[in-house]
N, C-alpha and C positions, 0 to 999 in steps of 0.2 A: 514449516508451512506445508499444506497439502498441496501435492502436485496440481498444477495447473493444466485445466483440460482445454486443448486450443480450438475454440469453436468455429466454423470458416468465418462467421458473421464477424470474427475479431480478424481477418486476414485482410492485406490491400494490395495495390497493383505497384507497379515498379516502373520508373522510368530512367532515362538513362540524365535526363535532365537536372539540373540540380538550381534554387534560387538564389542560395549560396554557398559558394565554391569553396571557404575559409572554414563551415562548419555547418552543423544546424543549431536550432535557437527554439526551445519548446516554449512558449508561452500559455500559463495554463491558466483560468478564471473559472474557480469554485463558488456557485452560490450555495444559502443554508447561512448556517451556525456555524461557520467552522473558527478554532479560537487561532490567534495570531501565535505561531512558532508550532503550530501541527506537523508534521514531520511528514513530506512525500515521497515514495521512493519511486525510483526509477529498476523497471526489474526485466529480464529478456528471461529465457529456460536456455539450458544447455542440453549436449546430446542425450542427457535422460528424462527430455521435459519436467525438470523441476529447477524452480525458482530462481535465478540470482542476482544480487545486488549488482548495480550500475552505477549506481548514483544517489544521492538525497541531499533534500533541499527542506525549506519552508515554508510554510502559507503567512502573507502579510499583509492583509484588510481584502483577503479572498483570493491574493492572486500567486504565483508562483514561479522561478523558472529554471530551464538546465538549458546548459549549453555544453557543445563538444565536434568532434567529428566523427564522421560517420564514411570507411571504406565504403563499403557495401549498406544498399536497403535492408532492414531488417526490424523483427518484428521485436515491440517493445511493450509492456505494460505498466499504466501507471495504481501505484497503490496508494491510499490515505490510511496512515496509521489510524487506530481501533476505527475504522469506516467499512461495511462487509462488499465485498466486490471489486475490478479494476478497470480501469482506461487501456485498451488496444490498441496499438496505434504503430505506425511505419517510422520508427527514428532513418532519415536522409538528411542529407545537407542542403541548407532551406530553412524557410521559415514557417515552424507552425505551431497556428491556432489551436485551444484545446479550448472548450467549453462548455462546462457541466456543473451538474447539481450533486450535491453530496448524497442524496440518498435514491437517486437513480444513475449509477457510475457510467451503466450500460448504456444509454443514451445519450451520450456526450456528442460532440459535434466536433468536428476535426477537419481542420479547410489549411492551405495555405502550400503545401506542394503536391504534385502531381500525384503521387502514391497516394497520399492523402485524401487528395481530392476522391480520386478515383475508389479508395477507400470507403470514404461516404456514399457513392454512389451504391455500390456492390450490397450493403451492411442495407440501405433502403429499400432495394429488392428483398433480401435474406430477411429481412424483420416482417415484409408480408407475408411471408410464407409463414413465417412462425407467432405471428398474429391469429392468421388460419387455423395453425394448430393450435391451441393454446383456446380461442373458441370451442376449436370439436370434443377440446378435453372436457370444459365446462358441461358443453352440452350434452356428453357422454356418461358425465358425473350426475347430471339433475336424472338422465334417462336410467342410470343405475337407482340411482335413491328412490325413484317414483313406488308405489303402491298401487299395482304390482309392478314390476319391472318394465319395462319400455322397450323387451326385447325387438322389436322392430324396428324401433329407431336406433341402439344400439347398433343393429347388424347394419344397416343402412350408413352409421357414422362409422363404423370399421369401412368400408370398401369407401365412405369419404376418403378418409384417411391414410390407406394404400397408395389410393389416388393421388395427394397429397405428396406423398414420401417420393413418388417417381415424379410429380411436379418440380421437389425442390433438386433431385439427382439429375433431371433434363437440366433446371436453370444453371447447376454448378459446372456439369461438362461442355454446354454451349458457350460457359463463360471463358472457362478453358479456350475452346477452341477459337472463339474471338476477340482471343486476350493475350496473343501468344506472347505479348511485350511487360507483361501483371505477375507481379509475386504475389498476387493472388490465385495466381492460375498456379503456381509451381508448387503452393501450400494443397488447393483443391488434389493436384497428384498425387502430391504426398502423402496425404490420406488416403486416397484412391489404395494405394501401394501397400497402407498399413491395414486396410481392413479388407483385403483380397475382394474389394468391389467389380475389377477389372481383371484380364486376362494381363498375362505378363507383357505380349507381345500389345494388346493395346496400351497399358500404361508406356510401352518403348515410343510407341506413335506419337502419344500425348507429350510426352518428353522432348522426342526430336523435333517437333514444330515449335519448342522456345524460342526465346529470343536468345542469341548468345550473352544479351547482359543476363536475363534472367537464369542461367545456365549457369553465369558465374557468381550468382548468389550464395550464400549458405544454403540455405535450401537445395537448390539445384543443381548444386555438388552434391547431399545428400541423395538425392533421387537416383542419383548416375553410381552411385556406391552403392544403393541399397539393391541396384537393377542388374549390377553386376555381379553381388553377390549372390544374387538370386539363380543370374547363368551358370552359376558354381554348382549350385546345388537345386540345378533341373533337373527333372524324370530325365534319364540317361546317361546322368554327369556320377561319377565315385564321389560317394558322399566325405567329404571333409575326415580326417581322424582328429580328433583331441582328447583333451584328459580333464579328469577333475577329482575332488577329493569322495570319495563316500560316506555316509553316513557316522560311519565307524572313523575316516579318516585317512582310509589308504587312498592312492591313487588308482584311477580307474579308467582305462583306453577305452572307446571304443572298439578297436579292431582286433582288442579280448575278450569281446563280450559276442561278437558275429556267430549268430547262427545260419540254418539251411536261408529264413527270414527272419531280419531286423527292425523292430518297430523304435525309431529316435522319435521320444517323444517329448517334446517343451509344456513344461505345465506349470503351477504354482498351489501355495494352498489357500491364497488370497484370489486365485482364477474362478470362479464358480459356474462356468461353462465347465472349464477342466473337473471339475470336482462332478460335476453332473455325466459327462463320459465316462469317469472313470469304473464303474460299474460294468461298463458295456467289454473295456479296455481288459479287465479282468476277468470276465466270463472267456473271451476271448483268449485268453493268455493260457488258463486251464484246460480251454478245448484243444489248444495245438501246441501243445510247450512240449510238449512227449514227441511230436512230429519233426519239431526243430525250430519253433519258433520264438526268438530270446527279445528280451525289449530293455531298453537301457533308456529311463526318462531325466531329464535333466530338469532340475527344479529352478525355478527362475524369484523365486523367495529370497526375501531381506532377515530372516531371523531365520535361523537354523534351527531350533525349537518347532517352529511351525511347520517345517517343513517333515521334519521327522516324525510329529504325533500325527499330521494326515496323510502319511505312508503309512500309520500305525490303523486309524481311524476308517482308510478305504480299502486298506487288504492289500494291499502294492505288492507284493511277494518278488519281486523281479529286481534285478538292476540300476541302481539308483547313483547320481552323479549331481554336484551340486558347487555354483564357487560362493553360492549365497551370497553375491551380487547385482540383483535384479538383471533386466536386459544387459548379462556379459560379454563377456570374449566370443562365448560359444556362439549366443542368440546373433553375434553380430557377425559373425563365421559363416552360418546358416539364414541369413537377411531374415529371421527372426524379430519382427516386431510387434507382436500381438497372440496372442494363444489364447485356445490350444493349437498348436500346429504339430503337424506329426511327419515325418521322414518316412517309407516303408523301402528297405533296402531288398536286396536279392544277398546268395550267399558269397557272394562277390564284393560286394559292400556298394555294388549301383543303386543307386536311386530309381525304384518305378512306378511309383506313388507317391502323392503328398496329398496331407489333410483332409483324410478318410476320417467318417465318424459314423458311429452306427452299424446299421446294414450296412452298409458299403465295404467300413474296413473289414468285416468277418467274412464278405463275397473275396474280397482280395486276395486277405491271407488264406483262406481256402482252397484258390484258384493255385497259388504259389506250393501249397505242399498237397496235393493230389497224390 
């Protein structure tokens, strides 16, 4: 099954209350066709956001149910066998409501505890927003097809739409900060964290105004690992040493690859950001590699095949390390969650950049071997 992408709109709040204390009790009512002994699973993601089993049950004159307990609020998905899409929802201990139509999953209705609750609220706001968009797209689409083009309107629905995007980034962080008690707010971070939206020392701010429950969630133990990884390998910290296999299959340090400048760079051949820098990455490599400048990337690829024909495919000429286990040891050493991200070392093996692309990283390395 394809990874599951967690959209905030599927995140809820947390509370420390519970309806009841023995377990929770999901009660679900599918309308539609749906035939008696359909198969429903119950499914969370683990630390590699993909898929896994919880549970399964079966639908009988539409209705369905799980029951269990629940340490911790967390987040859960429901899916209907051969049915496309799923149900989001907070599994806590308690009772709840689930109620939806089989061919709009996303729309379900979810009442009955306070996460929950609070859940519906948040998912209400998020769904205007993306109503909005979802409009501009249309109107964006007739103003493209028109004869002649609708350039005016086009250029008027982009700067909607910017507008738009800093609309729904004001509503998530205000939600944050008036929700410090919401595993909603600790998923909004979380994110924040993995797409480098925020500076490190705001996402530290956003974090320390939690709730201690919400702190001691899954999530919000993740944030505090990922935060602290990240103080590992700040601009001024000695970067991490590890090892990995090469292409060929020897083992491969780090801290035998340091030249005068090191560029650690995380990519994949499935990245197509990555794949789109790599050009830049290379002209680069041959203007200063004679100077001293060595680059050791680490491929964050599930097939080894793939990763070795677009080393072959973008001219990679350099240093290559790989455990061909998606976000690894390494990516998780280096609070690596998303790429491309790049390390630029000194010949010390300090860290004094990160996540230079373009002109920037060629002013850097420039700067470094003068």
């Amino acid at each position: 099954m394809k990874k599951i992408v967690v959209a905030l709109c599927a995140l809820a709040a947390v509370a420390a209350c519970n309806d009841n204390p023995n377990g929770f009790i999901v009660e679900g009512t599918i309308r539609g066709d749906l035939e008696n002994g359909t198969k429903i699973f119950l499914k969370k993601t683990d630390e590699k956001n993909q898929p896994i089993d919880v549970d399964t049950t079966t639908v009988e004159e539409g209705k369905f149910l799980f029951q269990g307990e629940s340490d911790i609020p967390e987040l859960h998905y429901i899916f209907i066998d051969k049915i496309r899409g799923n149900i989001p929802f907070i599994v806590e201990n308690g009772e709840i409501e689930l109620k939806a139509q089989k061919d709009s999953l996303g729309l379900a209705k979810i009442k009955g505890t306070l996460q929950n609750d609070l859940f519906a609220d948040f998912l209400k706001n998020s769904r205007e927003i993306s109503l909005k968009a979802m409009s501009m797209n249309e109107d964006m689409r007739r103003a493209a097809s028109a004869t002649p083009r609708d350039e005016a309107t086009m250029a008027s629905l982009r700067e909607e739409y910017f507008e738009l995007q800093e609309e729904a980034k004001s509503f998530e962080l205000d939600y944050v900060k008036n929700n410090p008690n919401a595993l909603i707010s600790a998923l909004i971070i979380d994110k924040v964290l993995t797409t480098n939206a925020l500076s490190e020392d705001e996402v530290q701010q956003m974090y320390e105004a939690l709730s201690p429950e919400i702190k001691a969630t899954k999530v919000g133990k993740g944030i505090k690992e990922k935060l602290d990884k990240k103080k590992s390998t700040s601009v001024g910290s000695k970067a991490p040493n590890f090892s990995a296999p090469t292409p060929t299959g020897e083992e491969l340090a780090l801290h035998d690859v340091l030249g005068k400048v090191t560029i650690v760079d995380f990519w994949a051949a499935w990245c197509k950001p990555c794949r789109i820098e790599n050009p830049n990455v290379v002209k680069v490599y041959h203007k200063y590699h004679e100077k001293g400048l060595n680059i050791l990337s680490v491929s964050l690829d599930k097939k080894a095949e793939d990763w070795k024909q677009a080393i072959l495919d973008d001219g990679l000429v350099w240093n290559h390390v790989s455990n061909v286990d998606y976000f690894d040891e390494i990516a998780q050493l280096y609070g690596v969650n998303a790429i491309p991200a790049t390390f630029i070392l000194d010949e010390n093996g300090v860290i004094v950049a990160k996540n230079l692309r373009g002109n920037d990283l060629e002013t850097q390395i420039a700067s470094m071997l003068q």
